[in-house]
N, C-alpha and C positions, 0 to 999 in steps of 0.2 A: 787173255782178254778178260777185262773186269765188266759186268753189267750193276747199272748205276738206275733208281728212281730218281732222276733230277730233268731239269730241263736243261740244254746244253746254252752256252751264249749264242744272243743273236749273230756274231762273226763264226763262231764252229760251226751251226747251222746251215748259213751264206754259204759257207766255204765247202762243207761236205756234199750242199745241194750241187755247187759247181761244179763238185771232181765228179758227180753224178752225171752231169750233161741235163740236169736238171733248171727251170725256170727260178730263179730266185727271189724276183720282185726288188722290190726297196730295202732297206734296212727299217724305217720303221714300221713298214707290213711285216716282216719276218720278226721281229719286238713284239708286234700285237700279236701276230697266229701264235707264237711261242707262250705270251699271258696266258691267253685262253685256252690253253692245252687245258682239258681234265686232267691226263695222267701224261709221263713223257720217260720213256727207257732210254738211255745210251748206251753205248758201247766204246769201252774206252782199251788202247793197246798198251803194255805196260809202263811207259813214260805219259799217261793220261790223255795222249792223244784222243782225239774223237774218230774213231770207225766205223761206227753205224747208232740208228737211233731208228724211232719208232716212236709216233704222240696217238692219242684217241681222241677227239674234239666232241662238240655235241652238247645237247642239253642237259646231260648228266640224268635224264629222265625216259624219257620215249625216244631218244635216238641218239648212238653212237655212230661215229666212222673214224676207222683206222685211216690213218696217214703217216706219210713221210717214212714208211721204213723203208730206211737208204742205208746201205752197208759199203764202203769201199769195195771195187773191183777185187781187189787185194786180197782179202778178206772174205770174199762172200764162198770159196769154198768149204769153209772151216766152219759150216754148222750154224755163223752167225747170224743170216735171218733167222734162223728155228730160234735160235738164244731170245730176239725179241720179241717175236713172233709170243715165245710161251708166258714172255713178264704180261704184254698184252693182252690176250686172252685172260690171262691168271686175274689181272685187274677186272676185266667184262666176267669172270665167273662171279665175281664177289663182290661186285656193285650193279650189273645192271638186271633189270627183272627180267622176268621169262618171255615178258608180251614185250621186253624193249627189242628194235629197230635195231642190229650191228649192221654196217654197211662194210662195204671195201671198196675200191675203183681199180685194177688192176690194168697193167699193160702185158700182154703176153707170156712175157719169163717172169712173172709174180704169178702167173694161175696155180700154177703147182703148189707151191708155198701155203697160198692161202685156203688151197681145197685141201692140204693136209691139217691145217686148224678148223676144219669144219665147211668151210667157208663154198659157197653153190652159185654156178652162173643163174641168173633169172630170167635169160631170155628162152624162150621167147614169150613167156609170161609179161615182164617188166622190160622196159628199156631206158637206158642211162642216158640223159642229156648233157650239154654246157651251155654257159651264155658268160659272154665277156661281156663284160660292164662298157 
């Protein structure tokens, strides 16, 4: 497994969110969330396949949130969230300030993951919403 600073194409993306059982949107919604990535890690297998990835979105100022680390089923014993997991952070060590906002949204088998980078439930302090448009 090779880890990459790049943003993957808007098709590897599509395609990886799919083998995920994950929402995909449009093609050119998944174009534009990709632009607007601040940072974006892949995970590519030796013939450059796409395996897993990881973006930070946000205002590059007062507030980050991690998204999209998606690994292949395949794949996801072999350490490869921690792989992006550490590019990600490594980026919020070294660009966001002390007083910035990191967010994360997790579904259950990500809590682990993310409370070994630091990362803390906030309820019942905070509670996370959604609204569809």
């Amino acid at each position: 497994m090779n880890i990459f600073h790049e943003i993957p194409s808007t098709k590897e993306y599509i395609d990886l969110r799919h083998r995920a059982d994950l929402r995909t949107g449009t093609v050119t919604d998944a174009a534009t969330a990709l632009a607007n990535s601040l940072f974006c890690v892949t995970l590519r297998d030796e013939l450059s396949g796409l395996i897993g990835m990881g973006r930070i979105i946000g205002d590059g100022g007062c507030y980050y949130q991690i998204v999209d680390v998606i690994v292949n089923s395949d794949s996801q014993d072999h350490g490869s969230g921690g792989m992006v997991m550490r590019e990600l952070v490594g980026y919020l060590d070294q660009h966001a300030s002390e007083t910035a906002e990191v967010l994360v949204i997790s579904d259950l088998t990500g809590l682990k993951l993310y409370q070994e980078y630091g990362f803390k439930l906030v309820y019942p302090d905070f509670y996370g919403m959604v609204r569809k448009p």
